[in-house]
C-alpha positions in Angstrom: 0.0 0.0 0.0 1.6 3.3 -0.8 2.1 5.8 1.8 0.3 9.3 1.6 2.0 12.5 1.3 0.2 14.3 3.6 0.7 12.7 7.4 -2.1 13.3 9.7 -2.2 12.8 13.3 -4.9 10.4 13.6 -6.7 8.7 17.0 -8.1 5.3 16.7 -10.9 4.2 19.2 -9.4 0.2 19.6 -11.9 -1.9 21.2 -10.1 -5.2 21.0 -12.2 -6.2 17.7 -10.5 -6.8 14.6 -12.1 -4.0 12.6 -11.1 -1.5 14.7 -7.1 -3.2 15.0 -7.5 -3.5 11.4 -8.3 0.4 11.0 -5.5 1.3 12.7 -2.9 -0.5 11.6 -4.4 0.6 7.5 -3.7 4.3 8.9 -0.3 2.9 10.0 0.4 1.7 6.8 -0.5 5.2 5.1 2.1 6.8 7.1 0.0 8.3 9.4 0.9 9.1 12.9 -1.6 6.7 14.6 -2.7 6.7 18.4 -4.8 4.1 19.9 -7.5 5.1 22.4 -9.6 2.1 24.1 -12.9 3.7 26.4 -13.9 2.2 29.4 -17.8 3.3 29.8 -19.1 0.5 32.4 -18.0 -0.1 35.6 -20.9 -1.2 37.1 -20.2 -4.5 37.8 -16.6 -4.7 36.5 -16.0 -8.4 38.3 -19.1 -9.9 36.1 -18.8 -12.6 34.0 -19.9 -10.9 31.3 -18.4 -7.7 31.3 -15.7 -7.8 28.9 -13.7 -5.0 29.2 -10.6 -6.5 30.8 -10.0 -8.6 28.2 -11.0 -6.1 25.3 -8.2 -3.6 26.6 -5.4 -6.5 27.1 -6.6 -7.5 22.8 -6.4 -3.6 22.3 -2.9 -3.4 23.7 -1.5 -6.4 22.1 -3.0 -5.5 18.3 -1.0 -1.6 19.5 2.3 -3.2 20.2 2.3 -4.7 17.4 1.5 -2.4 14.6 3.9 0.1 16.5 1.5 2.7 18.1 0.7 4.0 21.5 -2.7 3.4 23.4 -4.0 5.3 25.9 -7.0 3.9 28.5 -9.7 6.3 28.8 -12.2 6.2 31.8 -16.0 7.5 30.2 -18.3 5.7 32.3 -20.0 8.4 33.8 -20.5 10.5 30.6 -21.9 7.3 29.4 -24.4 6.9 32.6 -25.4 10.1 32.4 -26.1 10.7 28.6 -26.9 7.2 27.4 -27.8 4.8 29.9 -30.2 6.8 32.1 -32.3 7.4 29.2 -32.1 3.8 28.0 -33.7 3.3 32.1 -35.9 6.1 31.0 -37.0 4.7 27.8 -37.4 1.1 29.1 -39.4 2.0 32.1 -42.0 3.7 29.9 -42.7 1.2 27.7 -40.4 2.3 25.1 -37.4 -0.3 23.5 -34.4 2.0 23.0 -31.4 1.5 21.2 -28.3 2.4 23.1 -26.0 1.8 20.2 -26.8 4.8 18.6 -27.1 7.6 21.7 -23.9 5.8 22.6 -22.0 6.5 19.2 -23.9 10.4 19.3 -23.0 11.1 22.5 -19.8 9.1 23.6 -17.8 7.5 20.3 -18.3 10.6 18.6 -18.1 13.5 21.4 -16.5 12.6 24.3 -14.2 10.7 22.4 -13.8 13.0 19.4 -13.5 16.0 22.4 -10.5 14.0 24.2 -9.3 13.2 20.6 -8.9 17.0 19.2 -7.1 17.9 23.2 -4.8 15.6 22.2 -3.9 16.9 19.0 -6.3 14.7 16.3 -6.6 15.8 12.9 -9.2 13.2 12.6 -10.3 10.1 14.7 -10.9 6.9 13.3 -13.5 4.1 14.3 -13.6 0.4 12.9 -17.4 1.3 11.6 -18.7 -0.6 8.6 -19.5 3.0 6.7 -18.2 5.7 4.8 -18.0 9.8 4.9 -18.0 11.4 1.6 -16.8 15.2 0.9 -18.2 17.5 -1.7 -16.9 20.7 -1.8 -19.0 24.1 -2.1 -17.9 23.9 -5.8 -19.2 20.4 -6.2 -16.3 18.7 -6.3 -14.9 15.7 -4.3 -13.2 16.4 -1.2 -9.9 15.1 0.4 -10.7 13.9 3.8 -7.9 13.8 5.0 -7.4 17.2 4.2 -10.9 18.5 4.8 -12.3 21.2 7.5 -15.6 21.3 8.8 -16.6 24.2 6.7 -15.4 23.2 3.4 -18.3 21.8 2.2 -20.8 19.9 3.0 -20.2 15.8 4.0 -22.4 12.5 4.0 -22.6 9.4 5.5 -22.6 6.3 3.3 -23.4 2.7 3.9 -20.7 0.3 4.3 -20.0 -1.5 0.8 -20.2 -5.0 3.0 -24.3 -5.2 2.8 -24.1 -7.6 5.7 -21.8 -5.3 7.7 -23.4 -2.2 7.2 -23.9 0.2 10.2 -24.4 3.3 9.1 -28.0 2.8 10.6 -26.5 3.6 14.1 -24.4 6.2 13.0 -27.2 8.6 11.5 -27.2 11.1 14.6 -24.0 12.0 13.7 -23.5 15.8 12.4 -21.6 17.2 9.7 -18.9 18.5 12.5 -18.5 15.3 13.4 -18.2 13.9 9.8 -15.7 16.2 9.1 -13.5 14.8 11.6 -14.1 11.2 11.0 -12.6 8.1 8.8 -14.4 4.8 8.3 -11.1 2.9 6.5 -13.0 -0.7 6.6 -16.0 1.0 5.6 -14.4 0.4 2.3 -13.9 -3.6 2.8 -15.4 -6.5 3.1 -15.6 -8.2 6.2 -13.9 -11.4 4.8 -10.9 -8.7 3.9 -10.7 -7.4 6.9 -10.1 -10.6 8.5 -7.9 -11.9 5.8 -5.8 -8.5 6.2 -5.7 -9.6 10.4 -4.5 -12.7 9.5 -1.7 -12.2 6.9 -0.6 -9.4 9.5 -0.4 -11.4 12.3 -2.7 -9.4 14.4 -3.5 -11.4 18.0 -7.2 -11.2 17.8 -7.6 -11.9 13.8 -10.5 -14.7 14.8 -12.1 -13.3 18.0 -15.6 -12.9 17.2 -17.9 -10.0 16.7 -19.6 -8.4 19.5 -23.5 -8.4 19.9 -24.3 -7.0 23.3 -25.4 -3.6 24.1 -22.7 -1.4 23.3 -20.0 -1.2 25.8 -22.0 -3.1 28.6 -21.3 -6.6 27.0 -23.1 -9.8 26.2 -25.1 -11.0 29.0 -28.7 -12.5 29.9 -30.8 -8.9 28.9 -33.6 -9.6 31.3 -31.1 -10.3 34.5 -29.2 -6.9 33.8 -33.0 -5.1 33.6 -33.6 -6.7 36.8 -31.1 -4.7 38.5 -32.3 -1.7 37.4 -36.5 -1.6 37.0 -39.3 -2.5 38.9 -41.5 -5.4 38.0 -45.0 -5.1 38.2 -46.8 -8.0 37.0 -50.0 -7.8 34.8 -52.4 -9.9 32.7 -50.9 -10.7 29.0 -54.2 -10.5 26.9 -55.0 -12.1 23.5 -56.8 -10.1 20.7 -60.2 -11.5 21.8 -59.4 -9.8 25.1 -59.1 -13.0 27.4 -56.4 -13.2 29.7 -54.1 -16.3 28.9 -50.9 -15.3 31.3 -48.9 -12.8 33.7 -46.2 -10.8 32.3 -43.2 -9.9 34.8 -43.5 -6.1 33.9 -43.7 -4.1 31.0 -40.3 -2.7 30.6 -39.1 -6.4 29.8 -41.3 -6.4 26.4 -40.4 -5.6 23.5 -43.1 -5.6 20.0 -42.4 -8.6 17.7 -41.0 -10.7 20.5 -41.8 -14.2 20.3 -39.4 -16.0 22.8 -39.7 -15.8 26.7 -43.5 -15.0 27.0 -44.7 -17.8 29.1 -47.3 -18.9 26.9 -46.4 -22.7 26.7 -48.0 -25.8 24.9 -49.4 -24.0 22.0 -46.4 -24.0 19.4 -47.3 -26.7 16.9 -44.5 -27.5 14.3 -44.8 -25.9 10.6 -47.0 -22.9 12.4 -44.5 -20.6 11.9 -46.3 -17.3 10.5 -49.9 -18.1 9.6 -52.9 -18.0 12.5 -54.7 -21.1 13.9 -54.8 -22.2 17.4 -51.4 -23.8 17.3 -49.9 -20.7 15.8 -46.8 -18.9 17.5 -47.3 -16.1 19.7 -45.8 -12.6 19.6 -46.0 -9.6 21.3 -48.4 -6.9 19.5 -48.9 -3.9 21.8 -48.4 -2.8 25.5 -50.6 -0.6 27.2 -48.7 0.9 29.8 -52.4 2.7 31.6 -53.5 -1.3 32.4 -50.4 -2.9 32.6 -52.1 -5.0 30.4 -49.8 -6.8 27.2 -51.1 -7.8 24.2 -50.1 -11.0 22.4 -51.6 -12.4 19.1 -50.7 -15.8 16.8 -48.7 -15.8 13.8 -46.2 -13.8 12.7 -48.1 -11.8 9.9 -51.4 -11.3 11.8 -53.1 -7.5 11.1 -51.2 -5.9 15.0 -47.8 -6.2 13.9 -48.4 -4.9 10.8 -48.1 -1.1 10.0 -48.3 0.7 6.8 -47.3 4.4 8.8 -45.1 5.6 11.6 -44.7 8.9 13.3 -41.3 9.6 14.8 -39.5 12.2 16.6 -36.3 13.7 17.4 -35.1 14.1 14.2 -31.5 14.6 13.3 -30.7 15.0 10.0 -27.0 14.3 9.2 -26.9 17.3 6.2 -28.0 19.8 9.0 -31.7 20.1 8.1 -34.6 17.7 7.2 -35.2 16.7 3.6 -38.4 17.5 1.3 -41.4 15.5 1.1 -40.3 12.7 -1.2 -40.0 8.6 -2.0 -37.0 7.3 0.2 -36.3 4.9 1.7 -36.1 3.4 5.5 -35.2 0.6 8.0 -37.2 0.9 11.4 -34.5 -2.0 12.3 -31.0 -2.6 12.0 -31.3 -6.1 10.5 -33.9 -5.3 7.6 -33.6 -4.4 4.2 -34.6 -0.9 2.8 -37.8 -0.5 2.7 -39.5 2.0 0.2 -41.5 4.8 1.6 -42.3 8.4 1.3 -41.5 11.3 3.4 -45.0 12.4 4.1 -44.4 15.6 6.2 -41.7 17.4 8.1 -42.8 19.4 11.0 -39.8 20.8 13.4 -38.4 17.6 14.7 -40.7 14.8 13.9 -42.2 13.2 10.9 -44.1 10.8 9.6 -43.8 7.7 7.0 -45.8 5.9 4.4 -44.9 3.1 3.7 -45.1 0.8 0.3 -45.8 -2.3 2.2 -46.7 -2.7 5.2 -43.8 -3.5 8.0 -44.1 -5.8 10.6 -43.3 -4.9 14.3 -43.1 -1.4 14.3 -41.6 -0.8 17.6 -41.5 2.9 19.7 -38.5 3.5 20.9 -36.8 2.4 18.0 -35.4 4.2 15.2 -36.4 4.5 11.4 -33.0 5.4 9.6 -33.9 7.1 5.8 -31.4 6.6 2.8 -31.7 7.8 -0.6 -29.8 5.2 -2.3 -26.1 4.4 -0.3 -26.6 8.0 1.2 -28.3 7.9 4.8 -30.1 11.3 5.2 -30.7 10.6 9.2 -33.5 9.9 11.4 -35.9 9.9 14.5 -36.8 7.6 17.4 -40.6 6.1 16.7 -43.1 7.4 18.6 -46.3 5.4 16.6 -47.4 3.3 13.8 -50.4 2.9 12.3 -52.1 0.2 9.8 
């Protein structure tokens, strides 16, 4: 790979993964100066099985010694208490299924971090993100990134060229400040290249798996770590008829669409996957937080889960103001595919969505991401759906 001409100082977040070891040691090989930086946002129950973060920071040190670069350990638990977990408490308690991945990336990845960064001198900081920033100058033309300020023009977030990898979904809060200051390098790569690059290099944690628990806190039983923190009030868990069939544990430990963990035994027959009939699965369709009541219907395409509108809120739009009315496109998930809709109307910070088909599990709390092509525009945290 040939070394660029213009040497930038740049920080890598290295959580122990391979995509971020791999980012860093791509920058490296660039002739960048690079700097490591691994957070440390929980501390909660540090001696847990589960929590992680030991071991992530002894990978993150050994994947910095050897591509050659320093790494700092940077304590941001209580930034991330304050600004992302008590309102994923907040959310859960009312009803609401948050996702902390993305107030986490808004508020710690890409702020606290990217503040610590610039104090120590950053040109840019650097994140093992499957996405990609793109720079268009006031003229129109493309922009060097590496060279780029925040007020040269005008920057967007793409989506990952890995279809499988791409997260750009929980990156759409961020701003075009923070754009400007940011580089996605496996954003560019497939995830099989990533890992091959690990390999051929040598780098200690080429095979350790990918993460999937809730960003920073780790992979553990969800319903356990809720219990710690919210109060169970039990209630009757109603069918669409209205006849109570079970006792929930508590609302907050719900979430729309879920099909496992409901206590509803006996009646899953086999090959009753998705249609109706007595032996059909169940799934959570709505919770009524005024009863306590939950509401559970059979098979996976039956008329609650399905939702041909939404209404969300908190907007933030990554170009700095909402787009016009328009067809679009949108995920209300992470792991969905776009799904054509239309921008119906804009007002202030929320909007609203009509959909082409109808989509199943529309859940508050959640957020619908909108892309116009590879381009994600931004979004806003549901608030309702409708048939």
């Amino acid at each position: 790979m040939n070394k660029t001409s213009i040497r930038r100082r740049i920080v890598v977040g290295l959580s122990g993964g391979v995509d971020s070891a791999v980012t860093a040691w791509l920058l490296k090989q660039q002739g960048h100066e690079v700097v490591g930086i691994f957070m440390k946002n929980w501390e909660d129950d540090d001696d847990d099985a589960y929590c992680s973060s030991r071991q992530d920071f002894l990978d993150a040190a050994a994947v910095a010694d050897v591509i050659g670069i320093e790494i700092e350990h940077v304590n941001f638990a209580a930034d991330y208490k304050d600004r992302v977990f008590a309102d994923f408490l907040r959310e859960y308690s009312a009803g609401r299924t948050p996702n902390p991945d993305i107030l986490c990336n808004a508020e710690i990845k890409f702020k606290a971090f990217l503040d610590h960064a610039i104090r120590l001198g950053a040109d840019k900081i650097a994140t093992g993100h499957y996405a990609r920033v793109r720079g268009v100058s006031r003229a129109g033309d493309p922009l060097d990134l590496l060279q780029a300020q925040g007020d040269d023009g005008q920057f967007e977030l793409l989506k990952g060229l890995d279809p499988a990898k791409d997260q750009s979904y929980f990156l759409h809060r961020l701003n075009q400040a923070q754009l400007a200051r940011t580089l996605f390098p496996v954003g560019e790569l497939l995830k099989t290249e990533v890992r091959r690059i690990a390999l051929e290099i040598g780098l200690p944690n080429a095979k350790k798996k990918d993460s999937t628990g809730i960003c920073f806190i780790g992979e553990r039983p969800f319903r356990d770590f809720l219990n710690r923190y919210l109060a169970k009030e039990p209630g009757p868990i109603k069918n669409d008829k209205g006849q109570t069939i079970a006792e929930h544990v508590g609302l907050s430990f719900y979430t729309l669409g879920q099909r496992q963990g409901l206590g509803i035994g006996g009646l899953k027959a086999k090959g009753a996957q998705r249609g109706g009939g007595d032996h059909a699965p169940w799934f959570v369709a709505r919770k009524d937080m005024a009863t306590n009541t939950l509401w559970v219907v059979q098979g996976h395409d039956h008329p609650w889960l399905l939702s041909q509108q939404l209404a969300a809120g908190q907007a933030s739009w990554v170009a700095g103001a909402a787009p016009a009315p328009q067809a679009l496109a949108a995920k209300t998930r992470y792991r969905q595919a776009d799904a054509p809709c239309t921008l119906a109307t804009v007002l202030g910070e929320d909007f609203a969505l009509d959909f082409a088909q109808a989509q199943w599990a529309v859940t508050p709390g959640q957020s619908a991401v909108l892309y116009n092509g590879d381009v994600c525009l931004g979004g806003g945290i549901i608030t309702a759906s409708s048939p």
